[in-house]
C-alpha positions as a Markdown table, in Angstrom:
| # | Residue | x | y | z |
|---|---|---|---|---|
| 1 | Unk | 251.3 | 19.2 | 134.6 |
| 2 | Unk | 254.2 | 20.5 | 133.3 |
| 3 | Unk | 255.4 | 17.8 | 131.4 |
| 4 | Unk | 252.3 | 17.6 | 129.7 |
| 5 | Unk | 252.1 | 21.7 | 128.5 |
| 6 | Unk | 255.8 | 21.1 | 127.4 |
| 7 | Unk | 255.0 | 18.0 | 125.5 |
| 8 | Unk | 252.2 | 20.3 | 123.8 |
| 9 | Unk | 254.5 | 23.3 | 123.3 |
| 10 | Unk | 256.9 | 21.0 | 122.0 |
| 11 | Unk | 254.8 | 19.7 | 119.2 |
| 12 | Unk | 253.2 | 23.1 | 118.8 |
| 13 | Unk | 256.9 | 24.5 | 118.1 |
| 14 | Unk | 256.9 | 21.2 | 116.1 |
| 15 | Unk | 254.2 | 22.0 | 114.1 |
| 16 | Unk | 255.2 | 26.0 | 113.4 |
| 17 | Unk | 258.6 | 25.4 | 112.3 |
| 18 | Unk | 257.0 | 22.4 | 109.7 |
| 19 | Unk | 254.7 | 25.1 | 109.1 |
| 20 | Unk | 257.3 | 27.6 | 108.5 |
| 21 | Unk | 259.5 | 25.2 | 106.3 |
| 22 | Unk | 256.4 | 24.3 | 104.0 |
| 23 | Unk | 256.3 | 28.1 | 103.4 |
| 24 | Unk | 259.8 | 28.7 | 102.9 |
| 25 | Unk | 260.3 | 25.6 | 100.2 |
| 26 | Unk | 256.4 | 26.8 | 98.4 |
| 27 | Unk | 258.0 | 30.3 | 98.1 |
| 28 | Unk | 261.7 | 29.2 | 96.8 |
| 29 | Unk | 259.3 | 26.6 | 94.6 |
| 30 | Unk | 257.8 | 29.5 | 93.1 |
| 31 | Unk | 260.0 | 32.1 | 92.5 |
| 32 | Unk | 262.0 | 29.1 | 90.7 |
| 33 | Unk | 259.0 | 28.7 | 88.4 |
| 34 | Unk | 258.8 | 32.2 | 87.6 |
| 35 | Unk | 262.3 | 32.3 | 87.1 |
| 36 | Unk | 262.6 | 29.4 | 85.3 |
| 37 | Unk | 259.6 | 30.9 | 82.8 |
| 38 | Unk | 261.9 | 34.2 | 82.2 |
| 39 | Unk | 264.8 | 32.5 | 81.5 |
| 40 | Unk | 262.8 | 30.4 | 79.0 |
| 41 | Unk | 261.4 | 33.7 | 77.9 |
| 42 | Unk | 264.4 | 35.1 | 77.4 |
| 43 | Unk | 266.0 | 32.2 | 75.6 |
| 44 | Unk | 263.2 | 32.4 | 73.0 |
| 45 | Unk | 263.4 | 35.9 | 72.5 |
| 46 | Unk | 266.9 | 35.6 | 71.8 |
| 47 | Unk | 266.7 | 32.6 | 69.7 |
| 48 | Unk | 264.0 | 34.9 | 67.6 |
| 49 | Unk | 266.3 | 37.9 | 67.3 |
| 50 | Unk | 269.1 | 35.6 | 66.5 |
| 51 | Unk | 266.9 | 33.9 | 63.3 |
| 52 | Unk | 265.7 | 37.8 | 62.5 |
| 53 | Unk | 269.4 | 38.4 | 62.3 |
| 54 | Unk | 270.7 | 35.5 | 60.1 |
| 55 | Unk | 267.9 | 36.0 | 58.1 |
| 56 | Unk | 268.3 | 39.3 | 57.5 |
| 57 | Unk | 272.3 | 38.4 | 56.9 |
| 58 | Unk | 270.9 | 35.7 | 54.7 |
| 59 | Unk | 269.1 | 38.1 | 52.8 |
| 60 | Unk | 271.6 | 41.1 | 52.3 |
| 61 | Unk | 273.9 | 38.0 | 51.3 |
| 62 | Unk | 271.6 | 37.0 | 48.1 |
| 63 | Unk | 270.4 | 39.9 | 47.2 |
| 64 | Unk | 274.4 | 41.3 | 46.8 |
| 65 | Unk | 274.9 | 38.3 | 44.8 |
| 66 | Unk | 272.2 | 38.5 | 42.7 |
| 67 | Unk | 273.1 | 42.1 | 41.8 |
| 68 | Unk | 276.7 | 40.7 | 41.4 |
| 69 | Unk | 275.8 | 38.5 | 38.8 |
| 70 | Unk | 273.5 | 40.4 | 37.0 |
| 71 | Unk | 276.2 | 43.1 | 37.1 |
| 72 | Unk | 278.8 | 40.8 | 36.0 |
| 73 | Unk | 276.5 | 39.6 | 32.7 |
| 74 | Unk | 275.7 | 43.4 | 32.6 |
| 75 | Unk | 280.0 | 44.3 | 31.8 |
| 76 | Unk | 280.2 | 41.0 | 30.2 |
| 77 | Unk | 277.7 | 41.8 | 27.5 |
| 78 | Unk | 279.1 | 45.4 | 26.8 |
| 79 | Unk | 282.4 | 43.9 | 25.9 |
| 80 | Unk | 281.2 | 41.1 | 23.5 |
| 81 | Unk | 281.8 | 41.2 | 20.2 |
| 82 | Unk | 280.2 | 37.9 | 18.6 |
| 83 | Unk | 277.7 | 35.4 | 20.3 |
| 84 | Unk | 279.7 | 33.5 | 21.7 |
| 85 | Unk | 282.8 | 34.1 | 24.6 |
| 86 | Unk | 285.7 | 32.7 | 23.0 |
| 87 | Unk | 287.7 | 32.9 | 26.2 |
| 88 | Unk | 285.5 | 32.6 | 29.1 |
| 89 | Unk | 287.3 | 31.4 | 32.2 |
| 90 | Unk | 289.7 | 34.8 | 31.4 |
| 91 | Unk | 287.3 | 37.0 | 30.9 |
| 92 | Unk | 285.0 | 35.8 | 33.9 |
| 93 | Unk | 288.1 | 35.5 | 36.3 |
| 94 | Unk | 288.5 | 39.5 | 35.8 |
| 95 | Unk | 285.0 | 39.7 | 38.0 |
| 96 | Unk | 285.7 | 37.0 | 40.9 |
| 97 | Unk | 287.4 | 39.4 | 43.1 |
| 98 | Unk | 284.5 | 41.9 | 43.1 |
| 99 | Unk | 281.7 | 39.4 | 44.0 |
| 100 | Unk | 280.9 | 37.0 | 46.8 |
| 101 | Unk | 281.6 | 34.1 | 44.2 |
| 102 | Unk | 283.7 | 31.7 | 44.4 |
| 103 | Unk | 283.4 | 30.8 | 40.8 |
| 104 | Unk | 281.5 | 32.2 | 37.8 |
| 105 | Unk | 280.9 | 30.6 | 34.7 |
| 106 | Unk | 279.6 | 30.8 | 31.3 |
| 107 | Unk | 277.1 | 28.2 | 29.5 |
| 108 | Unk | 276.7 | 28.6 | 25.6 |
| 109 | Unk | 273.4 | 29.5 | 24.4 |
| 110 | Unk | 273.3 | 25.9 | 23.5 |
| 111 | Unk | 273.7 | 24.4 | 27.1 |
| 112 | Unk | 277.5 | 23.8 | 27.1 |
| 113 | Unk | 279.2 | 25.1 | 30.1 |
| 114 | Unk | 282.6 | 26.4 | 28.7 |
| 115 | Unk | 284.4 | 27.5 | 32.0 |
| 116 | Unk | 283.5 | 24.3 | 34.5 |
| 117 | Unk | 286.5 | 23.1 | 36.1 |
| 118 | Unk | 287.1 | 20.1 | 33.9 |
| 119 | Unk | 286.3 | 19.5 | 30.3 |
| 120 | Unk | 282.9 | 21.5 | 29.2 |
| 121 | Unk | 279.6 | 19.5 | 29.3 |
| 122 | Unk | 276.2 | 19.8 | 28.5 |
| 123 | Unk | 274.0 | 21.7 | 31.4 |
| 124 | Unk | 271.1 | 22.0 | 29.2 |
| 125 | Unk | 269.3 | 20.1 | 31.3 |
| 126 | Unk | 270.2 | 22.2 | 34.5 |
| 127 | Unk | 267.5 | 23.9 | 36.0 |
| 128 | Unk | 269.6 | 27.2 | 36.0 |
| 129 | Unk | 270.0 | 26.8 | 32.7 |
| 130 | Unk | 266.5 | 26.2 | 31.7 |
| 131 | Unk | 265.4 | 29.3 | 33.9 |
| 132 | Unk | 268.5 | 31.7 | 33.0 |
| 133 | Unk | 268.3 | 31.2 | 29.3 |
| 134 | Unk | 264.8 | 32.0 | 29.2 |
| 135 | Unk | 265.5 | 35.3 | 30.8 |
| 136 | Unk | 265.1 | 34.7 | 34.3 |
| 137 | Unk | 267.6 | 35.6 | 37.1 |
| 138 | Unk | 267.4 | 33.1 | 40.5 |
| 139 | Unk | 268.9 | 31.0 | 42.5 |
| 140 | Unk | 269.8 | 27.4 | 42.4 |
| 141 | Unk | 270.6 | 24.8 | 45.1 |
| 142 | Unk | 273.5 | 22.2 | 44.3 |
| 143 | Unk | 273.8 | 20.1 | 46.9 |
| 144 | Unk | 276.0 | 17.3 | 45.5 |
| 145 | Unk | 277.9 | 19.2 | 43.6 |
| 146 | Unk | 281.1 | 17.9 | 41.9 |
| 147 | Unk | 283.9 | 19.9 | 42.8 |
| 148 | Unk | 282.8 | 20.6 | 46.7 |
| 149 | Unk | 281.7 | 18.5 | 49.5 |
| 150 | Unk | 279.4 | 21.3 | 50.7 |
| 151 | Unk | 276.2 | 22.6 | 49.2 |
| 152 | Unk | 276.5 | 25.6 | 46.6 |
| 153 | Unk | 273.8 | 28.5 | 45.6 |
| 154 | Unk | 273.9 | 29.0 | 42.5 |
| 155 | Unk | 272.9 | 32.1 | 40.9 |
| 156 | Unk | 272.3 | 32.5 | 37.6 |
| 157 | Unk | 270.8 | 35.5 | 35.4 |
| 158 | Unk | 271.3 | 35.3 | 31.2 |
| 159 | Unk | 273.7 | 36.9 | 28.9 |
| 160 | Unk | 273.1 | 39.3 | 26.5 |
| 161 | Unk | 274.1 | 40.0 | 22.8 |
| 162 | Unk | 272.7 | 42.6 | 20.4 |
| 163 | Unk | 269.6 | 42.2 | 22.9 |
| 164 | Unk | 269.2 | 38.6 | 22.1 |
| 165 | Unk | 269.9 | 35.9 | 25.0 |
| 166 | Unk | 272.9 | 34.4 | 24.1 |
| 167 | Unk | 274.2 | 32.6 | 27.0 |
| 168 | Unk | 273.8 | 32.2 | 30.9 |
| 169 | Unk | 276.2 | 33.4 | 33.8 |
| 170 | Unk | 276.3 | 31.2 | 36.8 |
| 171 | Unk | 278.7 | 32.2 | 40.1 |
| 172 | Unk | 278.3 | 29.9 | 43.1 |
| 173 | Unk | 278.4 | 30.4 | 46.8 |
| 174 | Unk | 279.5 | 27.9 | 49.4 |
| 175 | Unk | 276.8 | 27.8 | 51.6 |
| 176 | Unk | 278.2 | 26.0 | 54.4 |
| 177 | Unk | 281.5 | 28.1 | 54.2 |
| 178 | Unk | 280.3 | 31.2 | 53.8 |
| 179 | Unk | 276.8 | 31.5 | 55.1 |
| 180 | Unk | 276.7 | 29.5 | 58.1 |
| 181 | Unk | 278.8 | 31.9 | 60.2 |
């Protein structure tokens, strides 16, 4: 009789500590779901403050340059003397150091750009052109630009003389160089 009560205890001890297992693995199973859905939590949360941040960055960024150019075409038109910049790379170099650019230049009020880094060409057919000349300040998106293997904002506002549009300013930012950080 004994054999048979400890052939039952046996498989009743069996039975419990299978029991007990189950309920150990269902709560580690659990509290590995819930911690897995915080860390997920958490991981979009950050990834939201961390777009809310660049974006913010991102905005700061533009909206210094756009004041920088419009500033720049601002001191640029107080010193002119005729229509046209006869020296323009000189004159525009003066204002590199004090804005985000990277380069600013000067287009002619009929669509030459005088200060490109080779010989002047015709950007009358440039949408910052078209926009800047007919007195709008924006932004512009090169990206194949000649000179730079990376894209480039362009921002561009219109130059003034005697109150008459005479010209456009462009300055460009690297956007991979100096944005993506």
């Amino acid at each position: 009789m004994k054999n048979k009560s400890e052939k039952n205890r046996n498989a009743y001890n069996i039975a419990i500590v299978f029991a007990a297992l189950a309920l150990v693995i269902s709560i580690m199973t659990g509290y590995a779901r819930i911690q897995d859905r915080t860390i997920e939590d958490q991981v979009k949360n950050m990834i939201r403050q961390s777009t809310i941040d660049v974006s913010e960055m991102i905005d700061y960024s533009k909206g210094y340059a756009t004041n920088s150019i419009q500033v720049t075409s601002a001191a640029v038109s107080a010193g002119m003397t005729e229509k046209e910049l006869k020296d323009p790379a000189e004159i525009l170099s003066q204002f590199i150091e004090s804005t985000p650019f990277s380069s600013i230049e000067y287009i002619r009020w009929d669509g030459i750009n005088m200060t490109d880094a080779g010989d002047p060409f015709d950007a009358s057919g440039r949408e910052y052109y078209i926009q800047g000349i007919q007195g709008k300040t924006g932004i512009w998106i090169n990206f194949n630009p000649k000179y730079s293997e990376e894209p480039l904002l362009n921002f561009y506002t219109p130059l003034y003389y005697n109150g008459e549009i005479s010209g456009v300013i462009t300055g460009y930012i690297e956007a991979t160089t100096q944005l993506s950080p």
